[in-house]
Structure formats: structure tokens, C-alpha cells
Jmol script that loads the backbone (N, CA, C; Angstrom):
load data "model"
ATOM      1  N   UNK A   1       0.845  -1.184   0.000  1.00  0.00           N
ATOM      2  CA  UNK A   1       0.000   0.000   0.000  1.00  0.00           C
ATOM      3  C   UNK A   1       0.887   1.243   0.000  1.00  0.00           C
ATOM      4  N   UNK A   2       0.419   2.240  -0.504  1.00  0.00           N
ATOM      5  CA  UNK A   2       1.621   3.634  -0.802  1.00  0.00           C
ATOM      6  C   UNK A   2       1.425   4.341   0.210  1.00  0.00           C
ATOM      7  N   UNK A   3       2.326   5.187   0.812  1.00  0.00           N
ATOM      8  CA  UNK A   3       2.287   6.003   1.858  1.00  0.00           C
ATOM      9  C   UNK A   3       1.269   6.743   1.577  1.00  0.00           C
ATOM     10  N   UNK A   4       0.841   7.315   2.657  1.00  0.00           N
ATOM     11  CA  UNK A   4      -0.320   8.473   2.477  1.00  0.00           C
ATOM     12  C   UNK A   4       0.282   9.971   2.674  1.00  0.00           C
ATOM     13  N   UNK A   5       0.093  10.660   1.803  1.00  0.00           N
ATOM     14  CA  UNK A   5       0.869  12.398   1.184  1.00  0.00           C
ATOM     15  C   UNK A   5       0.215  12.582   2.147  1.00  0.00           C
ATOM     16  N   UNK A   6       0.648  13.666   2.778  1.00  0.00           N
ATOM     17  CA  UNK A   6       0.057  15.229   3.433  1.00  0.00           C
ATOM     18  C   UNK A   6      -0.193  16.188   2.715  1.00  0.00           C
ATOM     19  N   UNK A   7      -0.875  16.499   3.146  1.00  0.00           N
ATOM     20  CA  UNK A   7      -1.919  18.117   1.643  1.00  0.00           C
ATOM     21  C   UNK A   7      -0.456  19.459   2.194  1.00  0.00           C
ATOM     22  N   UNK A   8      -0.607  19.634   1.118  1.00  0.00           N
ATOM     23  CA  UNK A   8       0.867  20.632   1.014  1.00  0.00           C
ATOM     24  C   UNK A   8       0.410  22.169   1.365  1.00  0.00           C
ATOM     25  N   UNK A   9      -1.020  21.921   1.375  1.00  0.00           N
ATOM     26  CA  UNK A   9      -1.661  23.673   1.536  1.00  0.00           C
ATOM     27  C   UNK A   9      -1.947  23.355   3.378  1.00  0.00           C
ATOM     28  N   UNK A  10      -1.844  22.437   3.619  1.00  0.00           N
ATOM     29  CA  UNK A  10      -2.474  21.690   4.904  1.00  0.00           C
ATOM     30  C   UNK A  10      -1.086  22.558   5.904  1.00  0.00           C
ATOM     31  N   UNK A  11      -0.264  22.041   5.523  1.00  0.00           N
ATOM     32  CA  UNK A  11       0.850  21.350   6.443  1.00  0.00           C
ATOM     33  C   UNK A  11       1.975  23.068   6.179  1.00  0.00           C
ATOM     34  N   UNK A  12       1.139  23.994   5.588  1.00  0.00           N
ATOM     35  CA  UNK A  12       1.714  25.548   5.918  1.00  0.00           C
ATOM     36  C   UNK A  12       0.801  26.096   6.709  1.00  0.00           C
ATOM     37  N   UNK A  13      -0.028  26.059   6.820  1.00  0.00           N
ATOM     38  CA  UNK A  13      -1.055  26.770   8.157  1.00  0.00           C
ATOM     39  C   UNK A  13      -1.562  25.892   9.288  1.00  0.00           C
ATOM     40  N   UNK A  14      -2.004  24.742   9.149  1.00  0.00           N
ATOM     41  CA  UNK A  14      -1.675  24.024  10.752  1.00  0.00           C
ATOM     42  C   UNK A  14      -0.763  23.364  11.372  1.00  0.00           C
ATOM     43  N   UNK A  15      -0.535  23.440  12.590  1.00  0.00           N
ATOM     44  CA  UNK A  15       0.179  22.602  13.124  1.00  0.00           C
ATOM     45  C   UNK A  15      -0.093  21.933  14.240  1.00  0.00           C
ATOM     46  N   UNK A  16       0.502  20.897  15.003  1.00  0.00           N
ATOM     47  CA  UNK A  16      -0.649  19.748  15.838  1.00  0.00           C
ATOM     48  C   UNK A  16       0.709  19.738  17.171  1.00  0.00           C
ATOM     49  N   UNK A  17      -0.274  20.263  18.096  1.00  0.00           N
ATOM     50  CA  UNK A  17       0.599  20.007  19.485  1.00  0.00           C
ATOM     51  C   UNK A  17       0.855  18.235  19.502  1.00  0.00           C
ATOM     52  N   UNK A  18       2.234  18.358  20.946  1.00  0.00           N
ATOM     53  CA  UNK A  18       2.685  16.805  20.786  1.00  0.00           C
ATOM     54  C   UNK A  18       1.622  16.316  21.767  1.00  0.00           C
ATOM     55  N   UNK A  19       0.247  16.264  21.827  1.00  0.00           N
ATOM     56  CA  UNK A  19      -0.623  15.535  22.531  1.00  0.00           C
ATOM     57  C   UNK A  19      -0.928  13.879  22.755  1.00  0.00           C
ATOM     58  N   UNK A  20      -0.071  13.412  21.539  1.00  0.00           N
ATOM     59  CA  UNK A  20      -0.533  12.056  20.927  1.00  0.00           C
ATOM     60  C   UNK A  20      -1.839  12.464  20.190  1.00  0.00           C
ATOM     61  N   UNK A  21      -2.831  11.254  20.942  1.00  0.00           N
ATOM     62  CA  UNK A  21      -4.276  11.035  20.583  1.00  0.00           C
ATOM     63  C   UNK A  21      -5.114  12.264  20.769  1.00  0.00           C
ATOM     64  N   UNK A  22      -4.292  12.928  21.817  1.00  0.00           N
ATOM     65  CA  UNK A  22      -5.517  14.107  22.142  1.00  0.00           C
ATOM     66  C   UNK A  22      -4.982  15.226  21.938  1.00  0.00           C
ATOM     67  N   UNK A  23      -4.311  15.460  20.770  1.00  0.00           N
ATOM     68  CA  UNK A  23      -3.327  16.543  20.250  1.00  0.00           C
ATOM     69  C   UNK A  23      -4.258  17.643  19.569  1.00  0.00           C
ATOM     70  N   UNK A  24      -4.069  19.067  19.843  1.00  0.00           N
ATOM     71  CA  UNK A  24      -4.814  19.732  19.358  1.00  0.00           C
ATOM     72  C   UNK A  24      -4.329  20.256  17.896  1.00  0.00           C
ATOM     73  N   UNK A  25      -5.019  21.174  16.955  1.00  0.00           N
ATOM     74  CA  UNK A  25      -4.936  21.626  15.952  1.00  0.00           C
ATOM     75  C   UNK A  25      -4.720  23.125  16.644  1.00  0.00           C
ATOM     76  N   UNK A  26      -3.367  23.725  16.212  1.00  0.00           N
ATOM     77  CA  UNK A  26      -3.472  25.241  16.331  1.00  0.00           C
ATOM     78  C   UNK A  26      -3.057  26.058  14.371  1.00  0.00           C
ATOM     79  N   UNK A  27      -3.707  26.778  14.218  1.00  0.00           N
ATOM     80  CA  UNK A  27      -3.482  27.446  12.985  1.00  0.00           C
ATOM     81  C   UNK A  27      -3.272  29.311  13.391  1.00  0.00           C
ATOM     82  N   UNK A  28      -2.973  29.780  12.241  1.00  0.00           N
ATOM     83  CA  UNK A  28      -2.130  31.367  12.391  1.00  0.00           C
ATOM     84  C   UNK A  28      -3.982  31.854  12.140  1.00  0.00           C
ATOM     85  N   UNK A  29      -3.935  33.046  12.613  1.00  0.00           N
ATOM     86  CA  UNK A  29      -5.113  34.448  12.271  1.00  0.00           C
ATOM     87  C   UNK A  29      -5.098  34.669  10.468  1.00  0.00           C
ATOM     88  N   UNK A  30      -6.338  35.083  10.062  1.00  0.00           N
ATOM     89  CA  UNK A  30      -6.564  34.966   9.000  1.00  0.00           C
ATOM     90  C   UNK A  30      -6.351  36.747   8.993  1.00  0.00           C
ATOM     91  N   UNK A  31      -6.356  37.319   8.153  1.00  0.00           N
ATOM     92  CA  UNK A  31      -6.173  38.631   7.542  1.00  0.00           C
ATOM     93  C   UNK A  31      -4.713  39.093   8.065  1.00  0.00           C
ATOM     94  N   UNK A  32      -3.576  38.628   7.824  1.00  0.00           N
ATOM     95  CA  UNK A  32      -2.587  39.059   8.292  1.00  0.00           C
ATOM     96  C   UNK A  32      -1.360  39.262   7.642  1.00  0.00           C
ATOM     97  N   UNK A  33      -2.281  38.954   5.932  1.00  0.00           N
ATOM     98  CA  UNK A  33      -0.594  38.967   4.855  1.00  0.00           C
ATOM     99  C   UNK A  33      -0.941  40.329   4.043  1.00  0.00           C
ATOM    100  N   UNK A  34      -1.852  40.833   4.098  1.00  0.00           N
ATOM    101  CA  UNK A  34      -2.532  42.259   2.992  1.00  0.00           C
ATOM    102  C   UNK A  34      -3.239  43.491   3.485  1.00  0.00           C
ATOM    103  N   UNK A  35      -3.581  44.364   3.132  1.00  0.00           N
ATOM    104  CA  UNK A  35      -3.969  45.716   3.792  1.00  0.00           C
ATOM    105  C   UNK A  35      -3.924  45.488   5.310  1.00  0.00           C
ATOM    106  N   UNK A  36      -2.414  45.934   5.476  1.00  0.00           N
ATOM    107  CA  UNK A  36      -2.288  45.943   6.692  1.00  0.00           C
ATOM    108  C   UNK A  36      -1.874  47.778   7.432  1.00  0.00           C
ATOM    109  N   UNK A  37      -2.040  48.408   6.936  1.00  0.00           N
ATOM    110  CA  UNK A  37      -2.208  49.877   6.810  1.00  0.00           C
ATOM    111  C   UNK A  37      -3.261  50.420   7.735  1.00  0.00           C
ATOM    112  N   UNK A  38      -4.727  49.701   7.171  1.00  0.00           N
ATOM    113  CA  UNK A  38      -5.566  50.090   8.081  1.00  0.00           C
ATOM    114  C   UNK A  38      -5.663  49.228   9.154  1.00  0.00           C
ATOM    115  N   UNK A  39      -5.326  48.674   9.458  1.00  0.00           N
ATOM    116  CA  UNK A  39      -5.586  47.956  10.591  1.00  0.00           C
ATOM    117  C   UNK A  39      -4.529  48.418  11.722  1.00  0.00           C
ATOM    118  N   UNK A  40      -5.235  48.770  12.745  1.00  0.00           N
ATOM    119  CA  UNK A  40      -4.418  49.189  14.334  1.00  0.00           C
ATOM    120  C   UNK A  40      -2.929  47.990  14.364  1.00  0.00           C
ATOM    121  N   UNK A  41      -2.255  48.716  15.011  1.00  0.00           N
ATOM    122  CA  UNK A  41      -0.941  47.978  15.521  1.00  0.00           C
ATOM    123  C   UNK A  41      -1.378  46.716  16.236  1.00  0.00           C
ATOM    124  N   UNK A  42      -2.380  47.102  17.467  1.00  0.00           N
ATOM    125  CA  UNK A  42      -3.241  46.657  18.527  1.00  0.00           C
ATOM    126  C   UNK A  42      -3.657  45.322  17.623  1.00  0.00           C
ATOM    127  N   UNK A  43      -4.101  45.340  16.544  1.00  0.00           N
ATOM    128  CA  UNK A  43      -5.134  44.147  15.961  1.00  0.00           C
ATOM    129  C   UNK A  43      -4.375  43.195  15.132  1.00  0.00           C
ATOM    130  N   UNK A  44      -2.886  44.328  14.939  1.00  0.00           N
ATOM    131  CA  UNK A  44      -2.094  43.321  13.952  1.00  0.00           C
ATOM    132  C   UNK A  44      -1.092  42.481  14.727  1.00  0.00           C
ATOM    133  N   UNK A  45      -0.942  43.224  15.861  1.00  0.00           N
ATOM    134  CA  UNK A  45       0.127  41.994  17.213  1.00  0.00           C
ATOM    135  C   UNK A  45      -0.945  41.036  17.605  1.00  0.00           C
ATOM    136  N   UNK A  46      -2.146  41.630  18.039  1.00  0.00           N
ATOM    137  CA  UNK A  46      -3.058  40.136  18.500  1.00  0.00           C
ATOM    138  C   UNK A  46      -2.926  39.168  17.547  1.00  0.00           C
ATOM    139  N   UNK A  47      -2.779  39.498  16.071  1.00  0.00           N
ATOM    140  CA  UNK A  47      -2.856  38.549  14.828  1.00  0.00           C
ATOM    141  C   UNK A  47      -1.582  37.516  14.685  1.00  0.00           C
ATOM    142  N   UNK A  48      -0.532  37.925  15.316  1.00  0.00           N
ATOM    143  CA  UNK A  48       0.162  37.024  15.813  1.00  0.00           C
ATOM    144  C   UNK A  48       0.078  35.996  16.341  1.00  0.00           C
ATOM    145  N   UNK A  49      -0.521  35.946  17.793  1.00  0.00           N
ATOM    146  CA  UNK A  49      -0.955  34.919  18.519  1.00  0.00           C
ATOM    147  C   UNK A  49      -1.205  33.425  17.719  1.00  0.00           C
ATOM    148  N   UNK A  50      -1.248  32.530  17.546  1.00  0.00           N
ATOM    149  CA  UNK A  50      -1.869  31.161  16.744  1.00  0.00           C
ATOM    150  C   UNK A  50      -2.831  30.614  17.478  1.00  0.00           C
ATOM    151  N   UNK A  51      -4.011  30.645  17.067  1.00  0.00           N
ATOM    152  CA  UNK A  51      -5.357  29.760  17.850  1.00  0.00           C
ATOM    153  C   UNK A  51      -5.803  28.956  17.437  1.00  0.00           C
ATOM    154  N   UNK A  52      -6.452  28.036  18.586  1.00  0.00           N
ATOM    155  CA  UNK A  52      -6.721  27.022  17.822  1.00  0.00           C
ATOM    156  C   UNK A  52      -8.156  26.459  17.339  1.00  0.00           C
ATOM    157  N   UNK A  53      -7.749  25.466  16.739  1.00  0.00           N
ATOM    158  CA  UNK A  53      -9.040  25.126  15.770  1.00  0.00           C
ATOM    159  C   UNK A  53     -10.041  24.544  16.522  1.00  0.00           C
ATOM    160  N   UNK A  54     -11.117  25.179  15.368  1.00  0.00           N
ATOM    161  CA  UNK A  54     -12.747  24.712  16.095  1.00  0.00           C
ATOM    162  C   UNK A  54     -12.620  23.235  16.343  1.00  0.00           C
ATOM    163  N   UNK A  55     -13.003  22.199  17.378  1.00  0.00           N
ATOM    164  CA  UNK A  55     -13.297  21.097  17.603  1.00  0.00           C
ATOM    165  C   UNK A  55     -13.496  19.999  16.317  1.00  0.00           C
ATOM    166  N   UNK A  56     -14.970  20.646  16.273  1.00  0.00           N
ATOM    167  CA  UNK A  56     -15.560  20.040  15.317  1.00  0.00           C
ATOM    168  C   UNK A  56     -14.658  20.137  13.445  1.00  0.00           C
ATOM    169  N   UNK A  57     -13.471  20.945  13.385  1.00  0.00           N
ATOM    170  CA  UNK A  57     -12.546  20.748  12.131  1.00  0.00           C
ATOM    171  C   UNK A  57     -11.158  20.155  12.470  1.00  0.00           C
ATOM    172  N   UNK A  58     -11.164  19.691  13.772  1.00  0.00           N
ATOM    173  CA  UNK A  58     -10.002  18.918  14.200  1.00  0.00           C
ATOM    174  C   UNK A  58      -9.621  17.495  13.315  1.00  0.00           C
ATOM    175  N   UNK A  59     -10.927  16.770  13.413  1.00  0.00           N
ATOM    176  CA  UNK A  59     -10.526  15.829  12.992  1.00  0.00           C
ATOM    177  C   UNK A  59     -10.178  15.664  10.975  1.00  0.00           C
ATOM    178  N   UNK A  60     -10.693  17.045  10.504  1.00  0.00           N
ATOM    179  CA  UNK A  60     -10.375  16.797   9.320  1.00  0.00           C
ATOM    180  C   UNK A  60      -8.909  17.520   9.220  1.00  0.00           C
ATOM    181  N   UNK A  61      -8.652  18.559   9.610  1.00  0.00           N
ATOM    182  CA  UNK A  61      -7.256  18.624  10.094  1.00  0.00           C
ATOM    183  C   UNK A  61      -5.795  17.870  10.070  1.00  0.00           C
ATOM    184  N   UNK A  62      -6.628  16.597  11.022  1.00  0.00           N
ATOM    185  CA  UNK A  62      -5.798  15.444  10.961  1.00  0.00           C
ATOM    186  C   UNK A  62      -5.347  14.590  10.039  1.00  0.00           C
ATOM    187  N   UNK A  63      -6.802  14.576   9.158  1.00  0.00           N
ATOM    188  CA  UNK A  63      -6.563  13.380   7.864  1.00  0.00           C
ATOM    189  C   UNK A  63      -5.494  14.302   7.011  1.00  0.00           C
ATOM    190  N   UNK A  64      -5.711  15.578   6.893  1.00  0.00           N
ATOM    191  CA  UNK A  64      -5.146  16.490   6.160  1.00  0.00           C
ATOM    192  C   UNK A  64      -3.531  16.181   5.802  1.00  0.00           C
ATOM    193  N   UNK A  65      -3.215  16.657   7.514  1.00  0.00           N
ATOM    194  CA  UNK A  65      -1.714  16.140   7.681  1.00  0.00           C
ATOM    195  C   UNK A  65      -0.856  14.677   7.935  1.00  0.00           C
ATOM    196  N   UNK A  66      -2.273  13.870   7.841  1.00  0.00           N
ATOM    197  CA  UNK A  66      -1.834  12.246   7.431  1.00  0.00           C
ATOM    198  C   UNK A  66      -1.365  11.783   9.085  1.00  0.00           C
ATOM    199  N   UNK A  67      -2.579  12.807  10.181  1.00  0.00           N
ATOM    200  CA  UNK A  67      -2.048  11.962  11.274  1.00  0.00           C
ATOM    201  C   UNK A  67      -2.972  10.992  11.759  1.00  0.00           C
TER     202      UNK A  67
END
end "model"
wireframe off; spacefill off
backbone 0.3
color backbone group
């Protein structure tokens, strides 16, 4: 049977704490590569932070990155 790929669009925006089985999905803030002019200093450091993913898109997450 052939290895199973990881999605290549997958595996640049999430990444999976070392939890094992109960490892979470954390991904980067969305609006943070373009008109960044108007947006407060204030809104563009919070955009830093990495949060994590809704529950319920965890597990597709996973298949994503072939864990």
C-alpha cells in the first residue's frame, strides 16, 4: 500500500501540538498577509498569537496532515 501524502496547503497553516491522541490543531489568524495599513498595531500583534481550531474541524485537520 503507498504512503499516504500530506496536503501541502495543509501542512503551511496548521500545526498539531505533541498531545498524541488528544493533540490539538493550532493554525495562524486569518487577515494578516494584505492591507495591513488600516488595521491598528493593537489588531495586527493580537494577529500574531496562533489559535486554535474549532473542535468540530479537528478531525479533518488530521486526515489532512496524514495523522
Amino acid at each position: 500500500m503507498p504512503k499516504m501524502k500530506t496536503h501541502s496547503g495543509a501542512k503551511k497553516r496548521f500545526k498539531l501540538t505533541k498531545g498524541g491522541k488528544g493533540s490539538k490543531a493550532i493554525a495562524r489568524h486569518a487577515g494578516k498577509t494584505h492591507i495591513l495599513q488600516k488595521k491598528s498595531p493593537k489588531k495586527k500583534r493580537q494577529m500574531d498569537n496562533p489559535l486554535p481550531v474549532a473542535k468540530q474541524d479537528v478531525p479533518r485537520v488530521k486526515a489532512l496532515l496524514g495523522k
